[in-house]
C-alpha positions in Angstrom: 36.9 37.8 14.2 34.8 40.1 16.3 33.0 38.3 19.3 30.2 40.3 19.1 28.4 38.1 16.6 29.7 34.8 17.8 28.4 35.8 21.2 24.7 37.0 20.0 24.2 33.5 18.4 24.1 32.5 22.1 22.7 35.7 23.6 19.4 35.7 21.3 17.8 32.6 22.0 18.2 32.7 25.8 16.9 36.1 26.0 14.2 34.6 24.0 13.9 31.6 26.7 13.6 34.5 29.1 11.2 37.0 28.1 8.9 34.1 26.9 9.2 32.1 29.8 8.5 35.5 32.0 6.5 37.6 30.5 4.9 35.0 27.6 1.6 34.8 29.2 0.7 38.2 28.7 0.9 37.9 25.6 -1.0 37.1 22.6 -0.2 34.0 21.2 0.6 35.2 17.7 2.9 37.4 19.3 4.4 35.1 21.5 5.2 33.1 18.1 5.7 35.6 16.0 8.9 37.4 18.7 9.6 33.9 19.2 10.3 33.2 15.2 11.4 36.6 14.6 14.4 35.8 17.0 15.4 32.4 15.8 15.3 34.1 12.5 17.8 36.4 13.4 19.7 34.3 14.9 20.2 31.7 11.9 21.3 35.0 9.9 23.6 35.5 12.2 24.8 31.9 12.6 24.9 31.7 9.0 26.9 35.2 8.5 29.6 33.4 10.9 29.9 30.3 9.0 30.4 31.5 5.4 33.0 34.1 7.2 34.7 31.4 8.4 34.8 29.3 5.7 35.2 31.8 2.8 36.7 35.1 4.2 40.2 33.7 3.7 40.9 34.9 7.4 44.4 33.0 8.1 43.0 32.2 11.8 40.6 30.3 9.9 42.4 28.6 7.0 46.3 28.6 6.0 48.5 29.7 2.9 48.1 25.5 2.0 44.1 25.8 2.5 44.2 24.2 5.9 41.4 25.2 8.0 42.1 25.5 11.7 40.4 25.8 14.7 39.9 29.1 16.6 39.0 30.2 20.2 36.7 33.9 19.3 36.7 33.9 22.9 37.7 31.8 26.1 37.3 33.1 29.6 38.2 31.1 32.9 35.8 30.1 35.0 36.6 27.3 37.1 40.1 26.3 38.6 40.5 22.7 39.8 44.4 22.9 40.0 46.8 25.8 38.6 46.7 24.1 35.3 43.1 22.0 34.8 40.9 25.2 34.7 37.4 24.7 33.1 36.8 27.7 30.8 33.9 29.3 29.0 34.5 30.0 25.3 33.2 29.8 21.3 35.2 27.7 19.7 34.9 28.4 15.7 35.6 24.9 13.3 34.5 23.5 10.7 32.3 21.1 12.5 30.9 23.8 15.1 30.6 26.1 12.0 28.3 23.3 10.0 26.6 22.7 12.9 25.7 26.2 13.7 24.0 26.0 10.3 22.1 22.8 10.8 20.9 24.0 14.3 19.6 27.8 13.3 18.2 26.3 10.1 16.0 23.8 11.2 15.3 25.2 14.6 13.8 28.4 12.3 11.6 26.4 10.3 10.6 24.5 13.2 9.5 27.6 14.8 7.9 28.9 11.5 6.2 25.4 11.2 4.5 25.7 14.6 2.8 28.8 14.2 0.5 27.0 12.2 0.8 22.8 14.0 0.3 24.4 17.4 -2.4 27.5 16.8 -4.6 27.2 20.0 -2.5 25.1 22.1 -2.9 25.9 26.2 0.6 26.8 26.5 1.6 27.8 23.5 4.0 31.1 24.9 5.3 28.2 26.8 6.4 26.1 24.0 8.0 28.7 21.9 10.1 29.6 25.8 11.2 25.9 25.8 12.5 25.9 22.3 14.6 29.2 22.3 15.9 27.1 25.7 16.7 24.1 23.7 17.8 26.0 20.7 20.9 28.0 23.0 21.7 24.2 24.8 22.3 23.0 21.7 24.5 25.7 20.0 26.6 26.0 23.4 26.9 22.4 23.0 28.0 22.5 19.8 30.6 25.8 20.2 32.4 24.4 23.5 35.9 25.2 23.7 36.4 22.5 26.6 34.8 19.2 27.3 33.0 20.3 30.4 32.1 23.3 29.0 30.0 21.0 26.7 29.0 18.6 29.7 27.0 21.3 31.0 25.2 22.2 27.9 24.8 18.9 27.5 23.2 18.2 30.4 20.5 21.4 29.8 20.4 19.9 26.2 18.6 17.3 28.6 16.4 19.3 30.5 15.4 21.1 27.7 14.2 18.2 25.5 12.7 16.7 29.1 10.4 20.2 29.4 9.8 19.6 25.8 9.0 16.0 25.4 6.6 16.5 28.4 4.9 19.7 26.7 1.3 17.9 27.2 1.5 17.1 30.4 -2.1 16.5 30.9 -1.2 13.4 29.5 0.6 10.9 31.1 2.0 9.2 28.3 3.6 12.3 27.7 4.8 12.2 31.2 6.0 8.5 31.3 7.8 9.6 28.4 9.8 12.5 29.3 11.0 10.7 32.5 12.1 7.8 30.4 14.5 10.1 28.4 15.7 11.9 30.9 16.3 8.6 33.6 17.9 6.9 30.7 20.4 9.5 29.0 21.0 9.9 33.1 22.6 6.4 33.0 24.8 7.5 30.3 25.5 10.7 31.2 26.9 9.0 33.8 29.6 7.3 32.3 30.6 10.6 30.2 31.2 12.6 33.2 33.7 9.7 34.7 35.2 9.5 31.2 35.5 12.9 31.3 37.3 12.7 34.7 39.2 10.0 33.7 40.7 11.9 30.7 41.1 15.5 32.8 43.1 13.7 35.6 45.5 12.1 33.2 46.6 14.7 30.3 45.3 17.9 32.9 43.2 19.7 30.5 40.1 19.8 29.0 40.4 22.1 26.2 39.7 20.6 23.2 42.5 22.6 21.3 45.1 21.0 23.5 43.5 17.4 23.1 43.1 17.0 19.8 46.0 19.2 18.1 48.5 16.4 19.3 46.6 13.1 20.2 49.8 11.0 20.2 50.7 13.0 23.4 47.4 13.2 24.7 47.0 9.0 23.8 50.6 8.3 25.5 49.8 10.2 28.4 46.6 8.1 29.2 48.4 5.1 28.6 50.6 6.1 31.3 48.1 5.3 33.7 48.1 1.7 32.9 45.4 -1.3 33.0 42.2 -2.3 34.7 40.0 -5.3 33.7 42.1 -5.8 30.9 41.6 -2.2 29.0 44.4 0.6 29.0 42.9 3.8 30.5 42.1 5.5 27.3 40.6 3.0 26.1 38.0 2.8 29.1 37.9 7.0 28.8 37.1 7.1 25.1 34.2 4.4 25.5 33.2 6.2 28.7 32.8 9.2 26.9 31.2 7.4 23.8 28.7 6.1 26.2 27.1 9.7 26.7 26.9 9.8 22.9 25.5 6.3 22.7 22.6 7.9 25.4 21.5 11.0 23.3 21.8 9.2 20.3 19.5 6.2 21.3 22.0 3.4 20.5 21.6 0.2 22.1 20.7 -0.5 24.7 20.4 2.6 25.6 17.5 3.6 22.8 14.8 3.1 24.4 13.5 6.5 25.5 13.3 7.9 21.7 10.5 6.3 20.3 8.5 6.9 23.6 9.7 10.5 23.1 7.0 10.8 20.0 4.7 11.7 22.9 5.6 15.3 22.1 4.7 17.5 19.9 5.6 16.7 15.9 7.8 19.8 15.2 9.5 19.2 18.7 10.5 15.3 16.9 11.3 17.1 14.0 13.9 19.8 16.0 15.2 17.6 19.0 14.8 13.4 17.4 16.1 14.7 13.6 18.6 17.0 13.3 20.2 18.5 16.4 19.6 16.4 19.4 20.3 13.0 18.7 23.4 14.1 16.5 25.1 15.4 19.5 27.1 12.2 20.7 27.9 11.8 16.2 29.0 15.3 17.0 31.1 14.2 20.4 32.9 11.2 18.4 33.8 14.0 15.8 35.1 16.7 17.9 37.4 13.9 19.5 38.5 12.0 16.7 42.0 12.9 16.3 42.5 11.1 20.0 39.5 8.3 18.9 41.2 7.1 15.4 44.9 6.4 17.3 42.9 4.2 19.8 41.6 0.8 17.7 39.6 -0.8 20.3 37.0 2.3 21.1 36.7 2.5 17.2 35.6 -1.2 16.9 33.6 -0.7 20.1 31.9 2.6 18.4 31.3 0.2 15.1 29.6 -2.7 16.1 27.2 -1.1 19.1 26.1 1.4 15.2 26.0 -1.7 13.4 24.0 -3.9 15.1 21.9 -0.9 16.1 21.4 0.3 12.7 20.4 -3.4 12.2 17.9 -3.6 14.9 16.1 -0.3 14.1 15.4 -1.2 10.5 14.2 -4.1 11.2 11.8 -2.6 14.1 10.8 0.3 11.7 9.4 -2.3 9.5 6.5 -3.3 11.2 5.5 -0.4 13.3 1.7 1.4 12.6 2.4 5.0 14.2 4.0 7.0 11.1 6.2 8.6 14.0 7.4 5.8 15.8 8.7 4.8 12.2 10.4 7.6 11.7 12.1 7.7 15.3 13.4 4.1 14.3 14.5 5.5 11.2 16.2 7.9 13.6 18.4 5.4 15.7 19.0 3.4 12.1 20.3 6.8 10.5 22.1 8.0 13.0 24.2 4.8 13.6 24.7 4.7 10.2 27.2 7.7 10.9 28.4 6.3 14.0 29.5 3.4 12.0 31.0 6.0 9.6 33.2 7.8 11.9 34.3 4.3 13.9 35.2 3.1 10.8 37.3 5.8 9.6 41.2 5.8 9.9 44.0 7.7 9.1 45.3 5.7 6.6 41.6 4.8 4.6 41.4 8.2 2.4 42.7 10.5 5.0 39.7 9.7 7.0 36.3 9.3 4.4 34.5 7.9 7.0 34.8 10.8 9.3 33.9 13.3 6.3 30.8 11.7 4.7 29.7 10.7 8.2 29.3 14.4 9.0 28.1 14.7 5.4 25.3 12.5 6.2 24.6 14.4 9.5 24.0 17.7 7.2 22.1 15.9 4.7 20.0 13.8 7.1 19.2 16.8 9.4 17.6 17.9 6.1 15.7 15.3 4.9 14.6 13.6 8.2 13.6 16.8 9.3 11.3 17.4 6.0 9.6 13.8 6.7 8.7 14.8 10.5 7.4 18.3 9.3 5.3 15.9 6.6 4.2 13.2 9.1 3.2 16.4 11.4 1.3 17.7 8.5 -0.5 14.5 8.2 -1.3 14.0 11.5 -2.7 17.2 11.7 -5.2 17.1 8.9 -6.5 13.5 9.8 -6.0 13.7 13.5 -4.2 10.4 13.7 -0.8 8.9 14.4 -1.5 6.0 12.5 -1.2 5.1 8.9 -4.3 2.6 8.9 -6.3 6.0 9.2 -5.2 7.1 6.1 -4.8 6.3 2.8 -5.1 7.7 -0.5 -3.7 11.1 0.8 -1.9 12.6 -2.7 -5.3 13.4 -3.9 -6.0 16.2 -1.3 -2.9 16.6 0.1 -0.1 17.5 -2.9 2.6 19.4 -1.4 2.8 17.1 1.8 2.6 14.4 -0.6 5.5 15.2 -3.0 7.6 16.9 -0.6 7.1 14.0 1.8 8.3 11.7 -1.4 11.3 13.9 -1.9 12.6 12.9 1.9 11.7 9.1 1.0 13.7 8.9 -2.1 16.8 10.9 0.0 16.9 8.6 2.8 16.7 5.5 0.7 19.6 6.4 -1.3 18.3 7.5 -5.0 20.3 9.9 -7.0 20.6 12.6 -7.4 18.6 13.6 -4.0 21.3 14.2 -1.7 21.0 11.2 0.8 22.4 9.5 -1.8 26.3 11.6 -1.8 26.4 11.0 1.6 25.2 7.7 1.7 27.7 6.3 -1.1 30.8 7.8 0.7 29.7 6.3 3.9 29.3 3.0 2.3 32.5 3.4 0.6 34.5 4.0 3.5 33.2 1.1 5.1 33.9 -1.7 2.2 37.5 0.0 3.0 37.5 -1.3 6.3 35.8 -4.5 6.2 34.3 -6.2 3.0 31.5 -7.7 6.3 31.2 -4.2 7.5 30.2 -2.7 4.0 28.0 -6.0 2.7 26.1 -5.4 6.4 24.9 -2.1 6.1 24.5 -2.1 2.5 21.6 -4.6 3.6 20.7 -1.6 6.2 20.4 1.0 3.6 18.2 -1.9 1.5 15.9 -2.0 4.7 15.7 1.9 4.7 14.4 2.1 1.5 11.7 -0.8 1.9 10.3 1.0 5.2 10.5 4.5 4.2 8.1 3.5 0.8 6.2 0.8 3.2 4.9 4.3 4.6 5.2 6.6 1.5 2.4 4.3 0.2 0.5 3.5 2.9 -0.1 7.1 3.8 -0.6 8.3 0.3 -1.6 5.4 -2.3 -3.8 2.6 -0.1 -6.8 2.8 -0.2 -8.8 6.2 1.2 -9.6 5.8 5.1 -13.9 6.4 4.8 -13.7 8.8 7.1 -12.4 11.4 4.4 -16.4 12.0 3.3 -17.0 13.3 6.8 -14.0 15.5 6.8 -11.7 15.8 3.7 -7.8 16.5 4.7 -5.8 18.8 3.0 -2.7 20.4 2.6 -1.9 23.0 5.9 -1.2 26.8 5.9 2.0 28.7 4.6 3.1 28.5 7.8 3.7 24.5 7.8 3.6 24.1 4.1 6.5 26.8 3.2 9.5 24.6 5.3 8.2 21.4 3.5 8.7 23.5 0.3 12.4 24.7 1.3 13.9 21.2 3.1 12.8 19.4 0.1 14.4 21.4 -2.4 17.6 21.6 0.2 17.3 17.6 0.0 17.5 18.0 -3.7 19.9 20.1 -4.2 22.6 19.6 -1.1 24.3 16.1 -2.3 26.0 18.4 -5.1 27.9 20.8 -2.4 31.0 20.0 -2.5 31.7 19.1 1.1 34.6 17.7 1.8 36.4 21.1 0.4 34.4 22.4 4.2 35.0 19.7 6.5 37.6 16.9 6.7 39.6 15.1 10.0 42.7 16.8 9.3 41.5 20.5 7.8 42.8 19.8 4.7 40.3 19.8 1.5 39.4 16.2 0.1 37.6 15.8 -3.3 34.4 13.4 -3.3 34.7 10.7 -5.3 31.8 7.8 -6.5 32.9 4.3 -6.6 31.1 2.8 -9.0 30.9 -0.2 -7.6 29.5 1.0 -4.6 27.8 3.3 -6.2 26.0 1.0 -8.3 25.1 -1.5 -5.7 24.0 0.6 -3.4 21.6 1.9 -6.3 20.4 -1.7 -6.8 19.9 -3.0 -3.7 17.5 0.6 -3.1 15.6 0.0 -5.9 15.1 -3.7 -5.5 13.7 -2.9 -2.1 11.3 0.0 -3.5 10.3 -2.2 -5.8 9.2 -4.7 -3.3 7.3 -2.4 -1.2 5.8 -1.3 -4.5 4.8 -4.7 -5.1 3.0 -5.2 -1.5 1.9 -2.1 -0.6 1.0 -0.2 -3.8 -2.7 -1.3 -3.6 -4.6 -2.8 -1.1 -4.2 -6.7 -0.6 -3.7 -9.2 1.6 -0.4 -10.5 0.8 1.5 -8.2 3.7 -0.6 -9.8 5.5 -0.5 -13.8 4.9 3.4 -13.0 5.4 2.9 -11.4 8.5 0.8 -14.3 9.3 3.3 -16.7 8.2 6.1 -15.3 10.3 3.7 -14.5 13.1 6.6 -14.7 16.1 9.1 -12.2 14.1 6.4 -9.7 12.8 5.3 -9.7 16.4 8.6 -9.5 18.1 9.6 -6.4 15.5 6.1 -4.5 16.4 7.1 -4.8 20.1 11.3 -3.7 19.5 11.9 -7.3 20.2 10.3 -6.7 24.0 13.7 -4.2 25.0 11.1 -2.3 27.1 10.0 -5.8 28.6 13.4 -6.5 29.8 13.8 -3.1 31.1 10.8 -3.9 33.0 11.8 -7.1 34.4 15.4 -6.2 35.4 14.2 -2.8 36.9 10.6 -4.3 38.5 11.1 -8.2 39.2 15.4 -7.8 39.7 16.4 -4.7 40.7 12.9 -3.2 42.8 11.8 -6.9 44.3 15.2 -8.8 45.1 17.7 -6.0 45.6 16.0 -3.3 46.9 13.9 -5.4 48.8 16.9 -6.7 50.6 18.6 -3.4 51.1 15.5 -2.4 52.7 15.3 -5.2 54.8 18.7 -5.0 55.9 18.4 -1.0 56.5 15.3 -2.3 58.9 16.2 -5.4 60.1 20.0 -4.8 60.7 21.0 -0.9 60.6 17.8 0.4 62.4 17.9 -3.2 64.8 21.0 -2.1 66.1 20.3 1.4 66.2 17.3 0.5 68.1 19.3 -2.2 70.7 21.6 0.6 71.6 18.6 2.5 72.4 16.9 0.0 74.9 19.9 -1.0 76.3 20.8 2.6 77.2 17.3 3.1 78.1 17.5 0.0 80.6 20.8 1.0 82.6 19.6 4.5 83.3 16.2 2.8 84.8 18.5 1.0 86.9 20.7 3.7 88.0 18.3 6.6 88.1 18.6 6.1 92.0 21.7 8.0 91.8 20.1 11.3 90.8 17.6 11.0 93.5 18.0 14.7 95.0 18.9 13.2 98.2 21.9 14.9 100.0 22.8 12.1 102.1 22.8 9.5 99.0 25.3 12.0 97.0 27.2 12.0 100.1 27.6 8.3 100.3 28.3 8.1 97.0 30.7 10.2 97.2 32.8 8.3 100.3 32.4 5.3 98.1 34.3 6.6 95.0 36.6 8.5 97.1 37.6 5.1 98.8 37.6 3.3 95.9 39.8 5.9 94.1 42.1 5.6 97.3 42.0 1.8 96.8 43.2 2.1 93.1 46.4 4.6 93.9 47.1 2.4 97.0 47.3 -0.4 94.5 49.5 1.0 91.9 52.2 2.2 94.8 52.5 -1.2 96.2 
């Protein structure tokens, strides 16, 4: 393949980041947005133009005589040479992973930008915020295209700053600014550990090429088990969960989730880019591009499955009794997105050639979709009643149709009801866990029932409870072409995108794998999602006060799940009361008290013995002269001394 258009998927968007960000305010805003979309546009064509080349042109780079698809380098220059051998390199690396996820990027990041021409019409900086999302859109795709694990470290890292600029886009407010901080401290912390997994790994096979890692993992697990032991864990175990930490960081899993629902502060299409579809599924997308080395290690697997499990737990739960339609979502989010963390971790070679890796990427395409379609909705929402929470609306289908039954589309995907595509992806993922453990599969089959209750909690608080009064003063309705188009399109890609047959495009070894229901799965998964819509039909349908007598009844849990079970609390207290008042405080006194004590001793007792012997640079000749008998007798004294 030609470079040419591999290269201007990455060239577009940060020459879009540049003129904005230069020349933006001399522009008009429409055509600051307008240039803005008109260059994402192109880029998705192009992105898309790659991606059906690679996985239909019959190229044998790209697949073999046996239908094998490989991986392959369109370009890979040095850049940096630690040691003759360990050079970090800067390349496009052309999969079927990075080739999925060139379409899941450029497609929603398009409509996104679409979407905003109409959710942030007269925004004070609006050149700004198109600048900061052709930034983030080029962060993620060199993320995602990385020939070499520090290659996708450092787009990682600008992925960071990027949704940090973003997240903070109103920062007038400082909710907005406590927010972005948050994120960006917190995925600091695990950032953290990725780099010294990352070093770890480098040091002991001498590469970072992903090619080279994961086209042999015995070798590249052998050679990291050469380096022995510490605390009990080989070294590849303590790299691969090292590395995983990153992903757990910009995927919000516990306990490091606690900047994404604070990150709601920003702007709705922003959730709906960075918190749906691209962001959040970069450390899914990390465990996938290293899975071949992942699936031969056991323990980071079962570390990877139960920190999604009981995360996927956790935000369900949460997501049930939060007000602010966003905040419901984001928890929705974390839920979703360890849902395929759980997937992957519970894939292995010998459980149908790896299901749990394929629908786990199946459910990031599908979800990216879908979740994206219900942010776009809540934006619409929030935009026409000017509220975040659903106890200012009510009674919303009657004015508001196509936010209405698009936004029911993306409720009855996420919850798991054929034939909307959540469902495909959902089954297989299910499936492959019952494979692995009968605990595993009866766990987050109780997940998936708690996705479905939440998600029609809000369908019909928002659009069937009774209309907020404030409608007679100003009736909503449903938003311009601009915002109303993308809701149009995701929900009939959420319809119609369970049907593609996807493991023929992406599977752990390259070779094509045939989708399969188990009916028994199938069926119970299809149960259990209907029992649970049918109990938030039951409560929340119509206005009563059942939902809350429960609420009442279970006062402490309903309470605890409103405030995430008080994880920012404990943040609070371990950073405020623990780390700020005892350690710090003690560091400081000891930097005062002992370091700067004896820094300051040395300097009064220098200070004292050159009072007392300042008589020797008196000026007087006769004094220098005595002096100078003195030493040259005592100097006489000391040879005489030594001779004898």
């Amino acid at each position: 393949m030609d470079m040419t258009l591999p290269l201007l998927i990455l060239v577009l968007p940060i020459t879009m980041f540049l003129i904005l960000g230069l020349c933006g305010m001399k522009m008009s805003h429409k055509l600051a947005g307008t240039l803005g979309t008109i260059g994402m546009g192109i880029t998705a064509i192009l992105a898309y133009t790659v991606a059906f080349t690679y996985f239909f042109s019959g190229n044998p780079d790209f697949v073999t005589a046996e239908g094998v698809r490989q991986q392959f380098e369109v370009f890979n220059y040095d850049w940096l040479a630690f040691t003759p051998t360990l050079i970090v390199q800067l390349g496009f690396l052309l999969d079927p992973i990075s080739a999925l996820m060139l379409v899941v990027i450029t497609t929603i990041s398009f409509f996104v930008h679409l979407y905003s021409l109409g959710y942030m019409h007269g925004e004070k900086g609006f050149q700004r915020y198109y600048a900061f999302l052709s930034l983030f859109t080029f962060s993620m795709l060199g993320l995602v295209v990385a020939t070499n694990i520090f290659q996708m470290y450092i787009f990682w890292e600008l992925v960071g700053v990027s949704s940090y600029l973003l997240i903070g886009f109103f920062y007038t407010l400082p909710s907005a600014v406590a927010a972005s901080k948050k994120a960006f401290i917190v995925t600091r912390f695990a950032d953290l550990g990725f780099l010294i997994g990352i070093l770890l790994l480098s040091f002991f096979t001498d590469t970072f090429n992903f090619v080279e890692l994961t086209s042999n993992p015995g070798t590249t697990i052998s050679t990291l088990s050469a380096g022995g032991t510490f605390m009990g864990c080989s070294v590849v175990t303590w790299a691969l969960c090292l590395i995983f930490m990153g992903g757990m960081g910009k995927s919000a899993m516990m306990p490091l989730h606690i900047w994404l629902p604070d990150a709601m502060e920003g702007p709705t299409p922003v959730s709906a880019l960075i918190h749906a579809a691209t962001m959040v599924v970069a450390g899914v997308y990390l465990i996938a591009r290293m899975f071949p080395v992942y699936c031969l290690d056991e323990a980071s697997m079962d570390f990877i499955v139960i920190i999604g499990a009981i995360t996927a737990f956790y935000a369900a739960v949460v997501a049930c009794a939060q007000i602010d339609i966003k905040r419901v979502l984001a928890f929705s989010t974390i839920s979703q997105i360890a849902f395929m963390m759980v997937s992957i971790g519970a894939a292995r070679p010998e459980l149908h050639e790896g299901l749990g890796y394929m629908s786990g990427m199946f459910h990031l395409f599908t979800h990216a979709m879908f979740k994206a379609l219900l942010f776009l909705g809540a934006g619409a929402l929030i935009h026409a009643v000017h509220s975040n929470n659903y106890t200012d609306m009510g009674g919303l289908r009657k004015y508001m149709p196509i936010t209405h039954w698009t936004f029911l589309i993306g409720c009855l995907a996420i919850a798991g009801i054929p034939p909307f595509s959540g469902f495909f992806s959902k089954d297989e993922m299910l499936t492959a866990m019952y494979d692995n453990s009968m605990f595993l599969g009866v766990w987050m089959t109780m997940v998936a029932g708690l996705t479905a209750f939440y998600m029609f909690r809000l369908y019909y608080m928002i659009f069937w409870w009774e209309e907020n009064p404030h409608y007679k003063d100003h009736k909503p309705h449903d938003s311009s072409w601009t915002m109303s188009l993308p809701l149009i399109i995701l929900a009939v890609v959420s319809c119609v995108s369970g049907f593609i047959p996807f493991g023929h495009f992406v599977t752990w070894n390259g070779e094509p794998y045939d989708i399969h229901l188990k009916m028994s799965v199938a069926i119970t998964s299809i149960v259990v999602a209907v029992v649970a819509i049918a109990l938030a039909t039951v409560l929340y349908r119509k206005k009563n006060d059942v939902p809350a007598k429960m609420a009442n009844s279970v006062k402490w849990l309903w309470t605890a799940a409103n405030r995430r079970f008080y994880w920012d609390e404990i943040y609070m207290f371990v950073t405020h009361k623990i780390i700020f008042n005892i350690i710090c405080k003690s560091i400081a006194w000891f930097d005062r008290h002992i370091i700067d004590g004896t820094m300051d001793m040395f300097a009064k007792v220098t200070q004292k013995v050159s009072y007392a012997i300042r008589g020797l640079q008196s000026g007087s000749i006769q004094t220098y002269v005595l002096w100078y008998f003195a030493g040259a007798i005592l100097l006489g004294l000391v040879v005489w001394m030594m001779v004898i």
